[in-house]
C-alpha positions in Angstrom: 0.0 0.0 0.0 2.9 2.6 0.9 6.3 3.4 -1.2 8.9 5.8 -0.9 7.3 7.5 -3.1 4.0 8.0 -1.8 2.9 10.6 0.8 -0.7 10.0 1.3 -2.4 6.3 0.8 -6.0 5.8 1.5 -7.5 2.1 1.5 -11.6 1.7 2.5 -11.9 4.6 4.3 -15.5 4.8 5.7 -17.4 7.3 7.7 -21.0 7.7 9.0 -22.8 10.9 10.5 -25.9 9.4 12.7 -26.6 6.5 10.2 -25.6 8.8 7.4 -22.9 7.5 5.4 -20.3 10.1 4.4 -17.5 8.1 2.9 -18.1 5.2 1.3 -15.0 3.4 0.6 -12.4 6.0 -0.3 -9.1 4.8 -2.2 -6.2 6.3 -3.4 -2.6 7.4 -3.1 -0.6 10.7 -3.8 2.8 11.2 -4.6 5.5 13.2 -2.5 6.1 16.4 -4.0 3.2 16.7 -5.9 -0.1 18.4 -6.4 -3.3 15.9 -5.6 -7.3 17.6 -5.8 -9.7 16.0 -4.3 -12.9 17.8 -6.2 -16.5 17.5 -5.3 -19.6 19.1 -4.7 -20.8 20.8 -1.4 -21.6 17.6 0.9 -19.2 15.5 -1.2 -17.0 14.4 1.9 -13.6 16.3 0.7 -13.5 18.4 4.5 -14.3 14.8 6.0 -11.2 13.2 4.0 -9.1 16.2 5.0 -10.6 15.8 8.4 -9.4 12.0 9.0 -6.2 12.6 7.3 -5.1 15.5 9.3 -6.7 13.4 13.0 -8.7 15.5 13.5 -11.7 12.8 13.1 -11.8 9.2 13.7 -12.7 7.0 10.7 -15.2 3.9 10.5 -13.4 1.8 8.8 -10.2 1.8 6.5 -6.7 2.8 7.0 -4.7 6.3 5.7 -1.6 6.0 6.0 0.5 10.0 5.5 4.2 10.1 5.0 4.9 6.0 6.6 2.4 7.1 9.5 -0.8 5.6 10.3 -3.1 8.1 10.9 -5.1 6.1 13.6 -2.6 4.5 15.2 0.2 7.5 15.3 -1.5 10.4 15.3 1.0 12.2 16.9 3.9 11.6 14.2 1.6 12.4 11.6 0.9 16.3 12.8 4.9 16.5 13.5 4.9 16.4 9.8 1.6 17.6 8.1 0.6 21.5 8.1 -3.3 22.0 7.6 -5.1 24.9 6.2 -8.9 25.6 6.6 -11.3 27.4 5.1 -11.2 30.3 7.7 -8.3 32.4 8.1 -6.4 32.0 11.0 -5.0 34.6 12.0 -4.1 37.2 15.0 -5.6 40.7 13.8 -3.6 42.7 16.4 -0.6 41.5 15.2 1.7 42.7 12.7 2.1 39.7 9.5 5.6 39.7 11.3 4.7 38.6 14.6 2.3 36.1 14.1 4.8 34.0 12.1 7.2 34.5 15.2 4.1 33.4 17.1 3.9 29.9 15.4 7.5 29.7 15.1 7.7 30.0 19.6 4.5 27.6 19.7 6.8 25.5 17.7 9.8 25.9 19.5 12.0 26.3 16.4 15.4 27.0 16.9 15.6 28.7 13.7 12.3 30.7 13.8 13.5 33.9 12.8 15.0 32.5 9.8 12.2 30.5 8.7 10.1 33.8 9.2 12.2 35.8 7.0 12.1 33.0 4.2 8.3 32.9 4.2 7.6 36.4 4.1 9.8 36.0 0.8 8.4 33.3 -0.7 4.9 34.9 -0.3 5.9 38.2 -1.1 4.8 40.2 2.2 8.0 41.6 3.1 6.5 44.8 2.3 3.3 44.1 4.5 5.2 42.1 7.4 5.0 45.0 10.2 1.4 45.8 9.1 -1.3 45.0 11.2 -3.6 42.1 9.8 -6.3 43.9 10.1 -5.0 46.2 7.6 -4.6 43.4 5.1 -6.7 42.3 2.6 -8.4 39.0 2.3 -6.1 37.9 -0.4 -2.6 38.9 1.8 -4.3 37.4 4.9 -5.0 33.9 2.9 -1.1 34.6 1.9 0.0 34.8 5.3 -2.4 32.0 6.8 -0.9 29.5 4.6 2.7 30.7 5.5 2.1 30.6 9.3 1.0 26.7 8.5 4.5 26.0 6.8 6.3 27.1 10.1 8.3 23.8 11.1 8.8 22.9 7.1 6.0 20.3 7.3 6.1 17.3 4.4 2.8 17.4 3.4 0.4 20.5 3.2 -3.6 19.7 3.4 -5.4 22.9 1.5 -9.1 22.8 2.3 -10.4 25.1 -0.1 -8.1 27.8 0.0 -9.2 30.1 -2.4 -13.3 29.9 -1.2 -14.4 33.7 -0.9 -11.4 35.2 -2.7 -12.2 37.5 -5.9 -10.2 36.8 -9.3 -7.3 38.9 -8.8 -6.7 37.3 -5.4 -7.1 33.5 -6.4 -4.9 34.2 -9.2 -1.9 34.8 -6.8 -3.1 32.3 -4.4 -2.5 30.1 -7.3 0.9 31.4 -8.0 1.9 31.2 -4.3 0.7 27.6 -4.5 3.0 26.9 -7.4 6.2 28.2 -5.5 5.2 26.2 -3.0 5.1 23.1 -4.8 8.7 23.9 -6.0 10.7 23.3 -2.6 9.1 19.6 -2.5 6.2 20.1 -0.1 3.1 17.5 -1.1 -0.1 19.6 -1.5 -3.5 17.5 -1.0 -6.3 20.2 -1.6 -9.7 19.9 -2.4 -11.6 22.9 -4.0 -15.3 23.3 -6.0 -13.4 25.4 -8.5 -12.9 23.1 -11.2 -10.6 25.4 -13.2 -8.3 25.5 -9.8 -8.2 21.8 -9.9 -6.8 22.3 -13.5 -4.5 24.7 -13.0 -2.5 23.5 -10.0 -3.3 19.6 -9.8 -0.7 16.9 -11.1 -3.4 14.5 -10.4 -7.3 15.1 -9.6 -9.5 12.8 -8.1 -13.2 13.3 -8.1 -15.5 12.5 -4.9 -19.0 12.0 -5.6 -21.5 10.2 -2.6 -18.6 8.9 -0.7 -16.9 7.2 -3.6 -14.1 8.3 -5.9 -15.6 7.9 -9.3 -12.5 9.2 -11.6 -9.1 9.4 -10.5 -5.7 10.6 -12.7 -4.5 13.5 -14.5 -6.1 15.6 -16.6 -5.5 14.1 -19.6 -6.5 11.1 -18.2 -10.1 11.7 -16.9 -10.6 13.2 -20.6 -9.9 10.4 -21.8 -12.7 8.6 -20.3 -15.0 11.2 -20.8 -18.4 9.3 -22.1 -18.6 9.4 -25.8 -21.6 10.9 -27.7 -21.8 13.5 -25.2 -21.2 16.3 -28.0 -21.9 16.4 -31.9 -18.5 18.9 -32.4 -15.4 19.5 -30.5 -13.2 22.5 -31.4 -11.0 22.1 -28.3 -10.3 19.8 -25.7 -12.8 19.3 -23.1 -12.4 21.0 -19.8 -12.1 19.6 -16.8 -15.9 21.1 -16.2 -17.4 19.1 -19.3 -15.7 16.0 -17.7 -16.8 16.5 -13.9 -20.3 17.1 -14.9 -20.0 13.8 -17.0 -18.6 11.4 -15.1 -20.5 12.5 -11.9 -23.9 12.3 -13.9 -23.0 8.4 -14.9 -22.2 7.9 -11.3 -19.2 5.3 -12.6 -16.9 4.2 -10.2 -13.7 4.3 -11.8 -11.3 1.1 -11.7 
């Protein structure tokens, strides 16, 4: 079930909400140093997938296993070396960017705090902003400075829960970008998002969640490729990842 090379592997994951079943058997794997989306509708069960993975909620049945570490089992060496990332910002509004990164950085008890500090407000380009007040931030440079709080330590694997949800254009346009530097110092990235085009843009592979199962799982190239034939009479381009959601979710196919 686990290599070298894989991060994140999932195998029957089940969960139930008072006789409602969530997660109906959930399997799949993501490499290290990669890009995975998990896409679905509202009610789906990506947050509950994040949810397990991160231990934050026990699952039913199955077993996740996230870099070598069982999720159930050792849940305390799995958040030495994940990072998680909600949908709400979590951040001190008092605080300068600046000091709430030293904040996590103490919490942490990193030796090297103030370098890491210094090296994020790079990478995210808020060295300009870093002794402003949050509350004098916008939403975009608050998202900025969420996810960098939640890469003090240099986790392995960062879990984005739809990190762009509320953000206009201009701003999920350079979340995006951010996400892409990211990706380039090695971290693995498991995010789930309703924007399909995000899914596209950023993912090396996308798997798609639809009433608890995964019904399509692979790169973009791949899930067009199984896109139902007949489904249109001309084709001037290549089908977006929008065309194949909507059809492999409305056959309700569980892919093999």
């Amino acid at each position: 079930m686990n290599n070298n090379n894989t991060a994140i592997a999932v195998n029957g994951l089940k969960k139930s909400f008072k006789n409602t079943p969530v997660l109906r058997g959930v399997d799949f794997e993501v490499e290290r140093g990669s890009v995975f989306a998990l896409l679905g509708s509202n009610g789906a069960g990506k947050t509950t997938t994040i949810k397990i993975l991160t231990t934050l909620l026990h699952p039913d049945e199955g077993i996740s296993i996230v870099c070598g570490f069982d999720v159930v089992k050792q849940p305390e060496k799995v958040r030495e070396v994940i990072a998680l990332n909600g949908q709400n910002v979590a951040v001190d509004y008092i605080l300068t960017g600046r000091e709430n990164l030293k904040l996590i950085g103490k919490l942490h008890h990193l030796p090297d705090a103030d370098r890491q500090v210094e090296t994020l407000l790079t990478l995210f380009d808020l060295q300009e902003a870093a002794d402003k007040r949050i509350s004098e931030y916008s939403g975009g440079m608050s998202r900025k400075l969420d996810l960098a709080m939640s890469l003090m330590g240099s986790p392995s694997v960062v879990f984005l829960d739809e990190p762009t949800v509320g953000l206009d254009p201009q701003a999920r346009l350079a979340m995006w970008n951010t996400i892409r530097e990211l990706t380039q110092t090695g971290v693995t990235v498991f995010l789930t998002t309703q924007y399909l085009e995000e899914a596209e843009q950023l993912a090396d592979r996308i798997a798609i969640l639809n009433e608890g199962k995964i019904v399509a799982n692979g790169t973009i190239e791949e899930l067009r490729k199984i896109l139902p034939e007949g489904e249109v009479d001309m084709v001037r381009k290549q089908p977006t990842l929008e065309d194949v959601f909507l059809a492999i979710v409305n056959k309700k196919e569980v892919a093999k």
